[in-house]
N, C-alpha and C positions, 0 to 999 in steps of 0.2 A: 302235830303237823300231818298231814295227807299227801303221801310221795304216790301213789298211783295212779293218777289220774283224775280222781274225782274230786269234786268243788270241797271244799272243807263246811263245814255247816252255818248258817247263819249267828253272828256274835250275840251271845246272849245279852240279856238286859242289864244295866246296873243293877247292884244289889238292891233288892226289895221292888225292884222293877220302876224305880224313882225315873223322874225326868229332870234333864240337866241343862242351865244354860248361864250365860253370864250377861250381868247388867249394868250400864253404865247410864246413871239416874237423868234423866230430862231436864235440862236448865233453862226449858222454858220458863216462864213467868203464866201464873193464870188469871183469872178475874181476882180472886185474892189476894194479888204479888207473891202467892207460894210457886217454887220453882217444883215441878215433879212431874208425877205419870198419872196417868190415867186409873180412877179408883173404881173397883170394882170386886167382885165376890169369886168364890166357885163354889157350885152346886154340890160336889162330892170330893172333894181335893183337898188334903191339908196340903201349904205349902210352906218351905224354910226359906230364911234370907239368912245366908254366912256374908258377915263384910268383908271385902280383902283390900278397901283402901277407902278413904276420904270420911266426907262426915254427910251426918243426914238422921231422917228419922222414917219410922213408917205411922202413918195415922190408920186408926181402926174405930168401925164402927162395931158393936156386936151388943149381945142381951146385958152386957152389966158396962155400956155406958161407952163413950168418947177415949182414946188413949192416945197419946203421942210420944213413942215409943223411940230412945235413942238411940241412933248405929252410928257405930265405930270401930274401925279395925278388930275383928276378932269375937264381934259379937254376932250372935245369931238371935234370931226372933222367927217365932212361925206361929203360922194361923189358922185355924180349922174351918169346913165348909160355912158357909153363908157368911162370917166376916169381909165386912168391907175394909179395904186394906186401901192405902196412898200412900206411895213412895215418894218422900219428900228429897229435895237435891239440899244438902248444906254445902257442898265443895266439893269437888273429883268421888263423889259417892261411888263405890262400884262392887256390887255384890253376886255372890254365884247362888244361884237356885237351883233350892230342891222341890222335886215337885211331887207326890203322890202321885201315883194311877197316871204313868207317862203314856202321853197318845192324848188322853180325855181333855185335859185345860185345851189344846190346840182344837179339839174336836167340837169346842163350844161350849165347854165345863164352866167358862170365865164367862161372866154376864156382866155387862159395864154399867155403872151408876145413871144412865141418862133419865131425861126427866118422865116420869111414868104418861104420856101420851104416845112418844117414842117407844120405851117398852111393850104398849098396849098391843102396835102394830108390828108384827113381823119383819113388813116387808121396810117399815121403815126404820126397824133397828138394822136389819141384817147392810140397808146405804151408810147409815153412820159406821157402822162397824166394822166394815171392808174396807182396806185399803187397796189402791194401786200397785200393781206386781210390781216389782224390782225398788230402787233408790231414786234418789233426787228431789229437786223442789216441788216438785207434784205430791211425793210420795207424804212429807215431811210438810206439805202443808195441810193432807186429809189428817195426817197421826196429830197435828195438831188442831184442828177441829174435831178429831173423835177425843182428845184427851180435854178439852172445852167444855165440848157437851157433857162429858162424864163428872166433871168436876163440879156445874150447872146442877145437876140430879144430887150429888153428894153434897154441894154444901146446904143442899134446903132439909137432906136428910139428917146432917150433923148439927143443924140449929134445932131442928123438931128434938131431936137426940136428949140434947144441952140441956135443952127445956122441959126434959120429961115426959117430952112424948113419942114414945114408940112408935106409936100406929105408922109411921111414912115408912119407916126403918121395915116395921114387920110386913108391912105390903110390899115393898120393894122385893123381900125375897120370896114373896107368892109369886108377882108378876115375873120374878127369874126363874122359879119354877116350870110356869105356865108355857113360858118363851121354849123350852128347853126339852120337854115334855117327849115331842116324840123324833128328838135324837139317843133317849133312853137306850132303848134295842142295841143300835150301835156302839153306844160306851159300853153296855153289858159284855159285848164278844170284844173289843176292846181290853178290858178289862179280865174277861176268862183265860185271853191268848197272856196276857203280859203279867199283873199282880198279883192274881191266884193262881196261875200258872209254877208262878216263881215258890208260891207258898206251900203248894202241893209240891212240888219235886224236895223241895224240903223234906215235907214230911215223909217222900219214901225215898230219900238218902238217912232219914233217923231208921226207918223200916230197916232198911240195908245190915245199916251196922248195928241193929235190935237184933237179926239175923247172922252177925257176924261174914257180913257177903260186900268188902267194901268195894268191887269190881268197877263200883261207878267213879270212884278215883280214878281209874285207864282215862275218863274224858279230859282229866286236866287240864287244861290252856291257859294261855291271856290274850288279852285285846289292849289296844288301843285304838285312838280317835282323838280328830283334828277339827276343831268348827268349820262347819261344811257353807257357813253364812255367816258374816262378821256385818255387825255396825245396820242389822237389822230395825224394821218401827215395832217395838214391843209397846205392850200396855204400861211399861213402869218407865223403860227406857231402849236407851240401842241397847239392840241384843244380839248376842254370839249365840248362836243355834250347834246342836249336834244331830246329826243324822243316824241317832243309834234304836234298835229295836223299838216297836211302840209308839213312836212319837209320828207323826205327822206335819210336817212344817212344809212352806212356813206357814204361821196363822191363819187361820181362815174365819170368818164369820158363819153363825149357822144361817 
């Protein structure tokens, strides 16, 4: 604690500099009667699903094929960069994420399955993919046209898939590539302030006590944190946001 006067320091990140939120799965219905969220990739982001209630599953596109993946209380599933990921609703689904490299998904890291004409254009991905500030039937009628058109782009890629042919699946993640390209820079300082950041202090707190000088124990603390945005339009589902280090909310489109 800080009894002098001065601000005490800004709370550091979650361990590993991860990004945190919680998801309660989309019971819309799509052009296929699947209930869920909007499917889509990250560029450099492994992400976790821990379930902490209901039933459901996550569908994954990636290089060895089609999966649909079961959740259920207690179980986790996590997916590395370019995997196409869809969170399926089976019943009261509701799951906490973990996110790689917190700050970058919200920064544009998530590139959504729409159908490659849309991705071609900037200016007409970054319309599907912005929603309207705050709640309501406005809000919740774009998240479900962005979560339509997304589903439109992924199911033509998970028949190409089915069938043995990659080619739509491997262009998909050129054109999210391409899309993405020069918000580069900025993930990079992103990324230097938050997950290497966290990785190097590591390594000279091992320094420290290699040196036998544990002095960086004097900073000890803890934190907590409250969702700063409850019942948010996330790409899987409503989402509880935190407002901690790194992260940038809420969503933005690039």
């Amino acid at each position: 604690m800080v009894s002098d006067g001065r601000k005490p320091p800004p709370p550091r990140p979650l361990p590993g500099a991860v990004g945190l939120s919680h998801l309660s799965a989309y019971d819309w219905a799509a052009a296929d009667g699947v209930c869920g969220g909007s499917p889509h990739l990250h560029l450099v982001c492994t992400e976790a699903y821990v379930v902490t209630g209901g039933r459901g599953s996550v569908q994954t596109l990636s290089p060895d094929g089609y999966r649909d993946i079961p959740l259920e209380p207690g179980s986790v599933a996590w997916f590395t960069p370019g995997t196409v990921h869809r969170m399926v609703q089976g019943g009261g689904l509701r799951v906490t994420v973990l996110m790689q490299n917190s700050g970058l998904p919200e920064a544009g890291d998530a590139v959504f399955t729409f159908p490659p004409e849309v991705l071609a254009d900037p200016g007409a991905y970054a319309a599907a993919a912005t929603l309207p500030s705050g709640a309501g039937p406005e809000a919740e009628a774009a998240a479900r046209r962005r979560r339509d058109l997304a589903v439109e782009g992924y199911l033509a890629l998970r028949t190409a898939l089915v069938a043995g042919d990659a080619g739509p699946y491997a262009e998909f993640q050129r054109a999210a590539a391409r899309l993405v390209r020069d918000k580069v820079p900025a993930w990079r300082e992103l990324w230097r302030s938050g997950a290497l950041a966290t990785a190097e202090r590591t390594g000279a707190q091992l320094d420290a006590l290699t040196d036998g000088d544990p002095a960086y124990l004097g900073e000890a603390t803890a934190y907590q944190a409250a969702p700063t945005r409850r019942g948010g339009h996330g790409m899987c589902g409503f989402r509880d946001e935190y407002a901690l280090p790194g992260a940038t909310l809420p969503y933005r489109a690039p």
